[in-house]
Kinemage of the C-alpha trace (Angstrom):
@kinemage 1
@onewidth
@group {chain A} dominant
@subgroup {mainchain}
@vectorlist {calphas} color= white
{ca unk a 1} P -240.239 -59.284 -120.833
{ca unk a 2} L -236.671 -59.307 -119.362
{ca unk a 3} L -235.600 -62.270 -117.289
{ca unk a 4} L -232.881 -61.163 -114.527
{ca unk a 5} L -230.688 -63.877 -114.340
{ca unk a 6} L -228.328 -64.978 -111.287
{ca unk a 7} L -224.385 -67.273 -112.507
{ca unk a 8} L -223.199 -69.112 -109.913
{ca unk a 9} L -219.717 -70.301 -110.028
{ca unk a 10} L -217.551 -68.389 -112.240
{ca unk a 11} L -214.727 -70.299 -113.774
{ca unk a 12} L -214.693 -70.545 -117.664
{ca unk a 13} L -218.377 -71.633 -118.185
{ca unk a 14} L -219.811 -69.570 -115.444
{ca unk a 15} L -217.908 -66.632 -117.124
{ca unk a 16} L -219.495 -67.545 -120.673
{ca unk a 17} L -222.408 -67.988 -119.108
{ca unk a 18} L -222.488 -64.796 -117.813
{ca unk a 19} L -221.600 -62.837 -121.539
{ca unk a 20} L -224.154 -64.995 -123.037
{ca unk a 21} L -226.704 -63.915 -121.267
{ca unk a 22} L -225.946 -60.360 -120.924
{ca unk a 23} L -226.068 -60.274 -124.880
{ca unk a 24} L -229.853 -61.874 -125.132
{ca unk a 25} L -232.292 -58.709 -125.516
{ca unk a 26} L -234.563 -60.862 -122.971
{ca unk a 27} L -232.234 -61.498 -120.336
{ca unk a 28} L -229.962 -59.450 -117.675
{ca unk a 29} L -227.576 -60.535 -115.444
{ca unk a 30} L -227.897 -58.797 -111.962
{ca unk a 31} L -226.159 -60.768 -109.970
{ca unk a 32} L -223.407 -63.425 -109.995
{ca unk a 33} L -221.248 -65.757 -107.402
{ca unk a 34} L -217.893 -66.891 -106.987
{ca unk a 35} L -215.840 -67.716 -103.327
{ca unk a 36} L -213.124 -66.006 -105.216
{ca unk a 37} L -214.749 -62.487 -104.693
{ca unk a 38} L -212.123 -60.415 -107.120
{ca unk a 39} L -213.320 -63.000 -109.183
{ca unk a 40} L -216.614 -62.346 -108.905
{ca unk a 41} L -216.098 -58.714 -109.501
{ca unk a 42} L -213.898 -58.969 -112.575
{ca unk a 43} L -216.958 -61.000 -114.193
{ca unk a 44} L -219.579 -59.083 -112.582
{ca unk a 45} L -218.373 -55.211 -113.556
{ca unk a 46} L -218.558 -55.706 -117.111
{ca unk a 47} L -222.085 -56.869 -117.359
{ca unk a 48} L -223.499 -54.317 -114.434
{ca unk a 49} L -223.775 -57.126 -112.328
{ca unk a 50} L -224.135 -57.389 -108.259
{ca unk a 51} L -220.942 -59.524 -107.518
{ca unk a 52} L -221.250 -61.851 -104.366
{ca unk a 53} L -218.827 -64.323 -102.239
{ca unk a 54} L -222.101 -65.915 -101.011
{ca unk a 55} L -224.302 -67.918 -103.479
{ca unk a 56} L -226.938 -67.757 -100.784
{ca unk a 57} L -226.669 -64.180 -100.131
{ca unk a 58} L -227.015 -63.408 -104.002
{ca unk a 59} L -230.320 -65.239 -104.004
{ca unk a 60} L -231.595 -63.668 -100.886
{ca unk a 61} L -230.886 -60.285 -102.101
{ca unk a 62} L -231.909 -60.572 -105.972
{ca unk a 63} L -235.119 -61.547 -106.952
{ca unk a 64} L -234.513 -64.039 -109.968
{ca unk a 65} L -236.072 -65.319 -112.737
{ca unk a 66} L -233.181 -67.859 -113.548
{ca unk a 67} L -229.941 -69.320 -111.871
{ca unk a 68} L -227.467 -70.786 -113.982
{ca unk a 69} L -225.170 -73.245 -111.796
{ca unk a 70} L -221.723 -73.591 -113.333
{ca unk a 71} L -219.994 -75.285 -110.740
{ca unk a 72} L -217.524 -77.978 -110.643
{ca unk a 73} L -219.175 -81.191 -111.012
{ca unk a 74} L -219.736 -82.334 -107.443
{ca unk a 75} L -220.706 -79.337 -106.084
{ca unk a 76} L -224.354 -78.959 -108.077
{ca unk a 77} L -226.672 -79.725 -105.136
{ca unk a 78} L -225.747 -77.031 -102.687
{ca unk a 79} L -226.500 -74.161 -105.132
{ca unk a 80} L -229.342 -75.848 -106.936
{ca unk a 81} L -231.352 -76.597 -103.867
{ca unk a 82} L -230.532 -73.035 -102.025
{ca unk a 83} L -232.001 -71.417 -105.656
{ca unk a 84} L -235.191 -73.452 -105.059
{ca unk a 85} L -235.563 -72.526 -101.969
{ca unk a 86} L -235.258 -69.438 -102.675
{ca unk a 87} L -238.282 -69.564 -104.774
{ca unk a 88} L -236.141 -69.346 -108.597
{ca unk a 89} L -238.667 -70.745 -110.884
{ca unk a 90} L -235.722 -71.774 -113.714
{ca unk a 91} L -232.173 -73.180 -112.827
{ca unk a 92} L -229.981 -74.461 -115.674
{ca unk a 93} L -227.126 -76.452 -114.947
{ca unk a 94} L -224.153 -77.692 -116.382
{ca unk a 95} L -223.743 -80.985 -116.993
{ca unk a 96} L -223.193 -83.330 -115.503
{ca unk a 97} L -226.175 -82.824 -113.675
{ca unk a 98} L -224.588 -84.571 -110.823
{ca unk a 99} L -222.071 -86.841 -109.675
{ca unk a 100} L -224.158 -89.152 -107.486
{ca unk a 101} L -227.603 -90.582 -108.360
{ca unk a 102} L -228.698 -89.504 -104.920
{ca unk a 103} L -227.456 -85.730 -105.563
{ca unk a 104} L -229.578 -85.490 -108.774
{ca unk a 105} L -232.867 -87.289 -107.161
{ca unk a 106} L -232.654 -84.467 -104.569
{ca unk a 107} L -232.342 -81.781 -107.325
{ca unk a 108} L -235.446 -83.083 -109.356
{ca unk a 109} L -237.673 -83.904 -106.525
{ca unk a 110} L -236.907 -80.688 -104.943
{ca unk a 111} L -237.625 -78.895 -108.071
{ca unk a 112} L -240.944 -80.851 -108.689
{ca unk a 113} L -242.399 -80.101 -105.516
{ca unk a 114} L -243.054 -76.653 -105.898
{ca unk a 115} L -242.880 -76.626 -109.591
{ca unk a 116} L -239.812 -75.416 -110.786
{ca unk a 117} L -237.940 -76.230 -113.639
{ca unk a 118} L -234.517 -78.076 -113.807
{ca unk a 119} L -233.241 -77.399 -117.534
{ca unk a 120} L -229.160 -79.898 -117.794
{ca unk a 121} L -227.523 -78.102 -120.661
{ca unk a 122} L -226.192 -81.017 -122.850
{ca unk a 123} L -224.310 -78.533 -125.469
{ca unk a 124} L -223.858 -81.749 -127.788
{ca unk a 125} L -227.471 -81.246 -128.875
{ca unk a 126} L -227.419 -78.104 -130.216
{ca unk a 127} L -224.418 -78.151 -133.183
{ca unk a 128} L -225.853 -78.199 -136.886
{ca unk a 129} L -224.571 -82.025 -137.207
{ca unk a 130} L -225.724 -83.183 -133.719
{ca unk a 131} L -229.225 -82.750 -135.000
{ca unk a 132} L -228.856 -83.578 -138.357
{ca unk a 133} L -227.557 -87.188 -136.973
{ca unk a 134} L -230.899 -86.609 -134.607
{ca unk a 135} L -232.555 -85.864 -138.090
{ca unk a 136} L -230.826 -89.659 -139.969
{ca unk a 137} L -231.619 -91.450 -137.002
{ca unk a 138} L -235.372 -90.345 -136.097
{ca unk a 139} L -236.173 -90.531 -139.831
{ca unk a 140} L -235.007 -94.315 -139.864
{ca unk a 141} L -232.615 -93.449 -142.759
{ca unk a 142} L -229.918 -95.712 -141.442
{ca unk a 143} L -233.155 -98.839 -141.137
{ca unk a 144} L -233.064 -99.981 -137.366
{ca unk a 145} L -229.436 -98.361 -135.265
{ca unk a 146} L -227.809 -101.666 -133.906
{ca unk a 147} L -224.344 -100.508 -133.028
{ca unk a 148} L -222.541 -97.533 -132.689
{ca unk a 149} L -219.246 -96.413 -131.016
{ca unk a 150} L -218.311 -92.891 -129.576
{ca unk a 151} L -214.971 -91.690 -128.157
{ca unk a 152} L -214.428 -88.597 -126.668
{ca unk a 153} L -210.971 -87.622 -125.457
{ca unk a 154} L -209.356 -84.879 -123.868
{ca unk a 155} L -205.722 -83.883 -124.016
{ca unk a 156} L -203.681 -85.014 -121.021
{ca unk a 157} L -203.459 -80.650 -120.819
{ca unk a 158} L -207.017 -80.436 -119.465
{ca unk a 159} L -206.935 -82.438 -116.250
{ca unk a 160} L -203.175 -81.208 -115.548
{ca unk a 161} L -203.531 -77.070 -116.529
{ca unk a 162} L -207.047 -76.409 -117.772
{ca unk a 163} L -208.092 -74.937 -114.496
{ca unk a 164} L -204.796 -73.315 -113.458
{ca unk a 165} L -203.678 -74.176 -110.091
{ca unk a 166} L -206.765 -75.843 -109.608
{ca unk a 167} L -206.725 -78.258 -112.364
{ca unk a 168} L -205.272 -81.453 -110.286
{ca unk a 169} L -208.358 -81.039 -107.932
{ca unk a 170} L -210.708 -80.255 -109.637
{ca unk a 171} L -209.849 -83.541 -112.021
{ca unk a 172} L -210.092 -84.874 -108.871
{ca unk a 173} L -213.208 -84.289 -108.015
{ca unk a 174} L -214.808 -85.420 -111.112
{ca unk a 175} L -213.322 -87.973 -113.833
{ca unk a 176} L -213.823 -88.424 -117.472
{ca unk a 177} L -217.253 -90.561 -116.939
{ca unk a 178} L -218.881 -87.409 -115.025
{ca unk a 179} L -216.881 -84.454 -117.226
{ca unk a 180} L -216.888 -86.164 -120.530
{ca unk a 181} L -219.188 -89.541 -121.183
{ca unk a 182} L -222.055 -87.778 -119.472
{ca unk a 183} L -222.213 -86.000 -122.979
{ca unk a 184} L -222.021 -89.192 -124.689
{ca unk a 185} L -225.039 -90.696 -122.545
{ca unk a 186} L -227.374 -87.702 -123.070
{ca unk a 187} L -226.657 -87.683 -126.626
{ca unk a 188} L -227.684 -91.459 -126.837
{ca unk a 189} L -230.591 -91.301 -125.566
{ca unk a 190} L -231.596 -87.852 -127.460
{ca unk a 191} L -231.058 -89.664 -130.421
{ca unk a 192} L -232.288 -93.307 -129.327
{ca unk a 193} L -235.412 -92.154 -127.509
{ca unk a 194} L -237.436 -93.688 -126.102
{ca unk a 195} L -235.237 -96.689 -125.644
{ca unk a 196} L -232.739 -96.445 -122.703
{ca unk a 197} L -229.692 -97.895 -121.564
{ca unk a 198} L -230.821 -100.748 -119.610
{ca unk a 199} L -227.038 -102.811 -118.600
{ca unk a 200} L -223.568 -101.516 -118.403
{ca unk a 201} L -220.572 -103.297 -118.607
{ca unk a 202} L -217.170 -100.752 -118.108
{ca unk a 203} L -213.270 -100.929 -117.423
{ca unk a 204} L -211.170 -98.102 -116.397
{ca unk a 205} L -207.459 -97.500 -115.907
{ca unk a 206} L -205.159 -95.082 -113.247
{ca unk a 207} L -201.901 -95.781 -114.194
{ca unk a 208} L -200.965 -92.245 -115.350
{ca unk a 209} L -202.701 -89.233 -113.755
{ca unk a 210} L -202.604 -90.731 -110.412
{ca unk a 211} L -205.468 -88.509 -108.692
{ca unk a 212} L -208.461 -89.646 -111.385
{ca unk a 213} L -208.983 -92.402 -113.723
{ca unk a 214} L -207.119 -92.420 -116.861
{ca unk a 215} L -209.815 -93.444 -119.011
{ca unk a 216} L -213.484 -95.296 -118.714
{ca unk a 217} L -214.360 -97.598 -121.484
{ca unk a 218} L -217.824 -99.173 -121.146
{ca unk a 219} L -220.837 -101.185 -123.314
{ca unk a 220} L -223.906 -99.595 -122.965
{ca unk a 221} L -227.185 -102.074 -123.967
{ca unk a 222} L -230.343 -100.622 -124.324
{ca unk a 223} L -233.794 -101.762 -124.454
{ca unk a 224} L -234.248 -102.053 -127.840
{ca unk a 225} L -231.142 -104.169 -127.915
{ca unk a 226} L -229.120 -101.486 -129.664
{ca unk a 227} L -225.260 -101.564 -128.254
{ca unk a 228} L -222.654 -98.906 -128.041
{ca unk a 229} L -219.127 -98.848 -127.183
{ca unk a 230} L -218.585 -95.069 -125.753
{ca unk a 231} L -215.063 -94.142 -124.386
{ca unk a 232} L -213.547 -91.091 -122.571
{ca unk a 233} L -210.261 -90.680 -121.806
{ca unk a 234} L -207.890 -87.508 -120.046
{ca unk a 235} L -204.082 -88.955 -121.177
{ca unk a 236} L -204.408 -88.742 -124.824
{ca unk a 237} L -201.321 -86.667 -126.425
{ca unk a 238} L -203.527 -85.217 -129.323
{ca unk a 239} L -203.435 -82.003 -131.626
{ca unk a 240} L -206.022 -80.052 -130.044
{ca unk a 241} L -207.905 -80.247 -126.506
{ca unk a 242} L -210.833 -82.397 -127.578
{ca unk a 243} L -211.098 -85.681 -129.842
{ca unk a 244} L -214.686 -86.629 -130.574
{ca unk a 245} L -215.679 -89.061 -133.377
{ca unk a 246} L -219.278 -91.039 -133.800
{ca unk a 247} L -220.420 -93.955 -135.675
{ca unk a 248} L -223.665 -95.340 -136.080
{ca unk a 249} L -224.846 -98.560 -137.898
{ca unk a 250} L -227.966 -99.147 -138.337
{ca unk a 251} L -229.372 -102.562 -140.591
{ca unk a 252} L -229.649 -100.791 -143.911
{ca unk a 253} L -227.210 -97.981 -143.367
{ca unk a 254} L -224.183 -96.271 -141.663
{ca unk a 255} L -223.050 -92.954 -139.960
{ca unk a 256} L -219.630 -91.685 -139.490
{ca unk a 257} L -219.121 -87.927 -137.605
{ca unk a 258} L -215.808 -86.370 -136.666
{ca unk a 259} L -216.914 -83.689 -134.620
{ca unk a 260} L -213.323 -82.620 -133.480
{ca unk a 261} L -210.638 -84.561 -135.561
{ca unk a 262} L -207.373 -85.612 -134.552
{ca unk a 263} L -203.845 -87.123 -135.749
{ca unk a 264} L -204.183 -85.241 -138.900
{ca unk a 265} L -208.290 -86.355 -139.477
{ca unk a 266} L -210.561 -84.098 -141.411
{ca unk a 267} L -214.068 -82.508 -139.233
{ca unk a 268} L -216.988 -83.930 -141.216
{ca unk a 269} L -219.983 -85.874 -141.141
{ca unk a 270} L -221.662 -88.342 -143.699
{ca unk a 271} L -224.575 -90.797 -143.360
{ca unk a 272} L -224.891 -93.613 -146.397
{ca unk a 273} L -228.494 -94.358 -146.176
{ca unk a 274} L -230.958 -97.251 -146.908
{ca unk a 275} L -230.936 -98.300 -150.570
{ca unk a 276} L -234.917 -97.136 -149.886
{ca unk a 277} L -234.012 -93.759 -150.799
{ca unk a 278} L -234.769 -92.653 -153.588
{ca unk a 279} L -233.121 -89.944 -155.405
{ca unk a 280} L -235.844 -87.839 -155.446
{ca unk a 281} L -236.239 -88.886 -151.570
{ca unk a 282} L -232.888 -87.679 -150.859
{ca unk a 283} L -232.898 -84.066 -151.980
{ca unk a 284} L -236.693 -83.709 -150.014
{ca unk a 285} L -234.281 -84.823 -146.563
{ca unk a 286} L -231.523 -82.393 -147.745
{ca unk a 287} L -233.857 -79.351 -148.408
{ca unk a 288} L -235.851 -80.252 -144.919
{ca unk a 289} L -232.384 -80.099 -142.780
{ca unk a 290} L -231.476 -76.891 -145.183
{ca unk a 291} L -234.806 -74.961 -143.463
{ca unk a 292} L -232.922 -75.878 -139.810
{ca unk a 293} L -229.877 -74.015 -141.365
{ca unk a 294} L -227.828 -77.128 -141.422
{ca unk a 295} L -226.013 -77.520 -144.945
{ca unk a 296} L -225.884 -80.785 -145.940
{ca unk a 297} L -225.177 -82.199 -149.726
{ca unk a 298} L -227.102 -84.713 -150.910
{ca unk a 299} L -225.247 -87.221 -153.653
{ca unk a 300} L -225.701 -90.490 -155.380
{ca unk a 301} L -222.271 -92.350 -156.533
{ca unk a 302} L -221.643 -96.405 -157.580
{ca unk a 303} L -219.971 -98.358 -155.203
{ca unk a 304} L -216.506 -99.350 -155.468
{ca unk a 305} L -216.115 -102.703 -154.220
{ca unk a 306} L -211.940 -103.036 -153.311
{ca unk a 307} L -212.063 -106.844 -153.842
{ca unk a 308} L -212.092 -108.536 -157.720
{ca unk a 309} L -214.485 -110.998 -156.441
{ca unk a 310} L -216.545 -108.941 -155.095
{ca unk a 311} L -215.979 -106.363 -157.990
{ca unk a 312} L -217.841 -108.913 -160.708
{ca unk a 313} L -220.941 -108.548 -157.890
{ca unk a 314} L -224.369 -106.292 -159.023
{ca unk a 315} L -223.983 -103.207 -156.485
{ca unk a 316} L -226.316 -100.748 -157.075
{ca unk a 317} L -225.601 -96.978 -156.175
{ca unk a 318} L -225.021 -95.628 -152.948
{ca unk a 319} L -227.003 -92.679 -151.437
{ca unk a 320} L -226.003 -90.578 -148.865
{ca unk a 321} L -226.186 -86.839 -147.281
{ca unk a 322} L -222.546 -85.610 -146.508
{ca unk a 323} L -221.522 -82.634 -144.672
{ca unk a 324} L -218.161 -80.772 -143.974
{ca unk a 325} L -217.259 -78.551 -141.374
{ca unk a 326} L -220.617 -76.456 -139.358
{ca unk a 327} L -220.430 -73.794 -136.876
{ca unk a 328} L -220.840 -75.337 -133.562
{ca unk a 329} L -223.356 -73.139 -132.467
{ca unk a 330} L -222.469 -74.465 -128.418
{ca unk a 331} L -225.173 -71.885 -127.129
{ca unk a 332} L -228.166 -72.688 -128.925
{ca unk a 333} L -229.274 -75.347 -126.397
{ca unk a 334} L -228.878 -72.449 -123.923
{ca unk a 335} L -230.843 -69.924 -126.490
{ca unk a 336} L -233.857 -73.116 -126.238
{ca unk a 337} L -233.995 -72.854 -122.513
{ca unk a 338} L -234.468 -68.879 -122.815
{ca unk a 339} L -237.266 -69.019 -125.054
{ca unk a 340} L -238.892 -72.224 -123.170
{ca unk a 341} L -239.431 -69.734 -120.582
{ca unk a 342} L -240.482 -67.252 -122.470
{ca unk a 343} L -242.933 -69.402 -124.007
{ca unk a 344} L -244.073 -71.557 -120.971
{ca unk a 345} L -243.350 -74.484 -123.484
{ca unk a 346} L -240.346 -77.502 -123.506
{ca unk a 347} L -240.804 -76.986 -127.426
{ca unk a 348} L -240.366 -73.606 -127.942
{ca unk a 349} L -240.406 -71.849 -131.617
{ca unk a 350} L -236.208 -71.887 -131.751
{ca unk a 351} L -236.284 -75.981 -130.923
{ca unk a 352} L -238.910 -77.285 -132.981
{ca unk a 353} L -238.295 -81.013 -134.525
{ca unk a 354} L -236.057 -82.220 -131.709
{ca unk a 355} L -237.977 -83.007 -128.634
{ca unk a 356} L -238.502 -81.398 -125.751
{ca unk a 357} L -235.208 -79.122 -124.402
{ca unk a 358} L -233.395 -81.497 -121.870
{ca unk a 359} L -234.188 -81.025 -118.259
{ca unk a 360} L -233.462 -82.535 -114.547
{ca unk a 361} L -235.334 -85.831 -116.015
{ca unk a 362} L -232.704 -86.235 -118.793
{ca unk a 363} L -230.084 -85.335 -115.799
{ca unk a 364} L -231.029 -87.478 -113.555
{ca unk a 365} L -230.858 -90.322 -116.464
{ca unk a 366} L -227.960 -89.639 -117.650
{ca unk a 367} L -226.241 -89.328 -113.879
{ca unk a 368} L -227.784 -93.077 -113.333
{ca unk a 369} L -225.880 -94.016 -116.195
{ca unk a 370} L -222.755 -93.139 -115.642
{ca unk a 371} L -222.762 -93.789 -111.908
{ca unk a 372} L -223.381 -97.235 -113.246
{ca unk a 373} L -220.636 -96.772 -115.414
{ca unk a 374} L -218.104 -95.575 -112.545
{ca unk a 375} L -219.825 -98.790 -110.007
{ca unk a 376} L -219.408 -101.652 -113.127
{ca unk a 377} L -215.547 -100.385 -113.804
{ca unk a 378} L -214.915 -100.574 -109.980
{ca unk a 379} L -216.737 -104.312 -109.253
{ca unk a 380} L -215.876 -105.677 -112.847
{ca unk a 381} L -219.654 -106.755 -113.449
{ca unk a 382} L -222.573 -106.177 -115.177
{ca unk a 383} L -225.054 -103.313 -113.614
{ca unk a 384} L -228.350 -103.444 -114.508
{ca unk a 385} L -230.412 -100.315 -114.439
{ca unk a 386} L -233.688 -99.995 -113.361
């Protein structure tokens, strides 16, 4: 079976989107959507593609078995909602899945009522040391997760040049809560299910950019009384375009993940695990990540306590799985939405171990999250979620 696939909005994503899919043996692009027409023909030619000016018009004239909505990040609704009604069985959207709660309620009700299936791609799930943290964490290897905190930065480049001419409003439109934390959020709750965030507390700051927030900086409680500290900012002066480090304590262990390093850091990822594990323990969790393809080496050393006083102390050895460098593998969430349609299943053979593939439900979390983060930043209070 071949699905024909529809890309709407065709700036870098919706152009990635559209080579992706062209290369999977199940799918074919026959149509895609831009209101820059010659851009829509530059991406369209190269795949065999229909190229349209009119989203609408593209879904009138194709009969689809997907849409993929890369759009800018308030303008999800209008192209989601015109693919339902349209009768598209599958949409899969960028995140964030919206920048209003009221936007993504639309999209999910919409999409339940005649059965149709909202899939949010949260890319941060798919890399070989996003779910081996998944792996720590849902094995209880770190004891109970109490605390963690998460930044991840941009270079001031991205909201001032990353989309050309465009770039001032398209930052605009969206800010580093909707563009950036709304990766942060999903992957907290991947990894924390089935707790959720339950109170926000967040500050912000505009006192460089001028047409978006600076930065948002915000506590997230949730239910289980785990807290996190996640930040996101667009004026850091850094070596690369992204910064994006994770830590995770948990009562009998700790986890420590720079996924894209900066100021000279190293990429890497290492979890020190309860003193429960035993040896022989360990190399059964590093052989059982090895069979998802994600190389991890497993290694017992003595501690090496920096104070004399605490030096003459018994510390027994430390345990731990530590990892360097992975491929990122950004697609495979993407691959997982393919083959959940394939297989009429949320689990499908390619995402086994890791819960169901994220969809409009995970969205619409996630978008209630960080709307919560934008309203607690702008009334300095508390915001409860329900």
């Amino acid at each position: 079976m071949v699905l024909k696939a529809g890309v709407v909005g065709l700036g870098i994503l919706g152009s990635q989107y559209t080579t992706f899919l062209d290369e999977q043996p199940e799918t074919q692009v026959v149509g895609v959507a831009d209101i820059r027409s010659e851009v829509a023909r530059e991406v369209g030619a190269p795949v065999g593609a229909e190229s349209y000016d009119d989203y609408e018009r593209m879904f009138q004239e194709q009969t689809l078995d997907l849409a993929v909505v890369a759009t800018p990040d308030p303008l999800h609704r209008d192209p989601v909602m015109a693919a339902i009604e349209a009768g598209v069985p599958v949409v899969i959207q960028e995140k964030p899945m919206a920048t209003t709660v009221e936007d993504a309620d639309a999209m999910l009700e919409a999409a339940e009522e005649v059965g149709a299936w909202i899939f949010v791609n949260y890319a941060n799930r798919g890399a070989a040391l996003d779910r081996a943290t998944y792996y720590v964490i849902r094995e209880g290897l770190l004891g109970e997760v109490v605390y963690g905190e998460i930044h991840l930065d941009d270079n001031i480049s991205v909201p001032r040049q990353l989309w050309g001419d465009r770039s001032e409003d398209w930052a605009a439109g969206s800010s580093t809560a909707y563009f950036l934390l709304s990766h942060v959020v999903d992957l907290l709750h991947w990894v924390m299910a089935p707790s959720e965030v339950t109170e926000v507390y967040a500050i912000s700051q505009e006192r460089v950019l001028g047409y978006t927030p600076d930065l948002y900086d915000a506590f997230l409680t949730f239910d289980n009384g785990a807290k996190f500290r996640v930040k996101a900012e667009w004026i850091k002066h850094i070596d690369g375009l992204v910064e994006f480090a994770l830590d995770f304590s948990g009562s009998e262990g700790t986890l420590r993940y720079i996924k894209y390093p900066g100021f000279g850091e190293a990429e890497g990822w290492r979890a020190n695990l309860s003193e429960s594990v035993t040896a022989e323990a360990l190399l059964t969790h590093q052989n059982a990540l090895a069979e998802q393809d994600i190389d991890v080496r497993a290694q017992v050393q003595m501690g090496k306590p920096a104070a004399a006083a605490v030096a003459a102390a018994e510390i027994g050895p430390q345990v731990s799985l530590e990892a360097k460098a992975l491929p990122k593998d950004e697609w495979r969430v993407v691959r997982g939405f393919v083959d959940a349609v394939l297989e009429d299943t949320l689990t499908p053979s390619s995402w086994q171990g890791y819960g169901p593939l994220p969809t409009g439900i995970d969205g619409l979390r996630q978008t209630q999250v960080v709307s919560a983060i934008v309203q607690s930043a702008e009334e300095d209070r508390v915001i409860t979620l329900p």
